[in-house]
N, C-alpha and C positions, 0 to 999 in steps of 0.2 A: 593424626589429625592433619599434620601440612601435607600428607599423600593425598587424602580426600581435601582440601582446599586447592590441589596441584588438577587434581582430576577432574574439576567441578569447572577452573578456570578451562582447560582445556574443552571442553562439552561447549561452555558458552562462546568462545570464541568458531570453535564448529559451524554452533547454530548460528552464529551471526553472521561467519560466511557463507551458509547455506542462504540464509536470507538477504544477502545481497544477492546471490544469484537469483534466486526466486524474483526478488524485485527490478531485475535486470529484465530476465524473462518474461514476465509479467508485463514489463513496458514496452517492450520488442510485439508482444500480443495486441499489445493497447496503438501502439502506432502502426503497427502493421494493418492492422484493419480501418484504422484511421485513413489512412494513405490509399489501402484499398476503396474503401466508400467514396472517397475523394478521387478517384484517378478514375475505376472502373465502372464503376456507377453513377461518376458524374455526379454527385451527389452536390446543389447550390449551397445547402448550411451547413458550415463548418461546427455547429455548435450541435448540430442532430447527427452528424458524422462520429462526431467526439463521445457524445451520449452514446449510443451505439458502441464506439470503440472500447469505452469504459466497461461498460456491460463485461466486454470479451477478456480485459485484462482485470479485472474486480475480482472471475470467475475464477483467470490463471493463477491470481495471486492468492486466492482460498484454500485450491485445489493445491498449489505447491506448499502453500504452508502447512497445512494440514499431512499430505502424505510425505514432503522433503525437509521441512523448515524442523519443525515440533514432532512432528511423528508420532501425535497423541489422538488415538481415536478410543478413548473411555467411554466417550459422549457422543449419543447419536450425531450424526452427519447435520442434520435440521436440526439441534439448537443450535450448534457451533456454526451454521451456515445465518440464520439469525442474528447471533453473538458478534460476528466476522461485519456481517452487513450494516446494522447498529453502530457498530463502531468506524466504522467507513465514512457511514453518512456522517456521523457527529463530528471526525477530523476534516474531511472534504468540507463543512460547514467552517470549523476554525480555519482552515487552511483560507479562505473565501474572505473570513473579518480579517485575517492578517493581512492579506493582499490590499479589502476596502483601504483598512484605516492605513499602512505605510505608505499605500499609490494615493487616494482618493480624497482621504481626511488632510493627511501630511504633504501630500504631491512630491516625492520621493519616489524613484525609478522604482517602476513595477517590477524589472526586470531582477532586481536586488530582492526584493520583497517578493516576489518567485521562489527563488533561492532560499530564503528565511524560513517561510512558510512550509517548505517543501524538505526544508532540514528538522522542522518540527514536525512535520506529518509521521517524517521516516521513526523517528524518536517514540513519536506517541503511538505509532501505530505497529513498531515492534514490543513494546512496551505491554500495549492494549490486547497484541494478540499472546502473547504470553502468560501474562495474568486472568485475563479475561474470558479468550476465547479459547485457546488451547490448554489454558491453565499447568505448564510446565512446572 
């Protein structure tokens, strides 16, 4: 029994490094084209640059979780890509009321409240795709 509780903690700490990488890379995706839209394309809104960049690293962060993170393809590609996006939306929303209400409501540095928000995302959203989306 402590061999398989030895062996179980090892797996999760794996995946958890594999998911910082994913989500490293994934953001290097998402700013890189940010940066691209903005530089090379001259692009005036920074908010339809970002939209755009999202898109690219949403996609990276799917793709790595699915074939690097979890490594669980049981489930067609289209639910889990569904499952993956649903739950995106829903933390990018939370992620959005924590900012509101610690900057907006409270007048408290966004910048902290960035940070906050953004350590709950990570949370919920390895959490969400585990259970959820890749169902490990």
């Amino acid at each position: 029994m402590r061999e398989v509780e030895q062996q179980v903690k090892l797996v999760n700490k794996a995946e958890i490094i594999r998911y910082i990488i994913n989500g490293v890379l994934a953001t290097g995706v998402h700013y890189s084209v940010l940066t691209f839209n903005m530089q090379m394309y001259d692009m005036q809104s920074a908010g339809l640059a970002n939209l755009i960049a999202a898109f690219f690293g949403i996609t990276a962060s799917f793709i790595g979780s699915r074939y690097f993170v979890f490594k669980k393809h049981l489930e067609p590609i289209h639910n889990q890509a569904v499952k993956f996006t649903l739950l995106y939306a829903s933390i990018a929303c939370l992620h959005g009321l924590v900012l509101y209400g610690w900057s907006d409501v409270y007048g408290f540095d966004y910048r902290i409240g960035f940070i906050m928000a953004t350590f709950l995302q990570v949370l919920l959203s390895y959490r969400g795709n585990k259970m959820l989306v890749f169902k490990t």
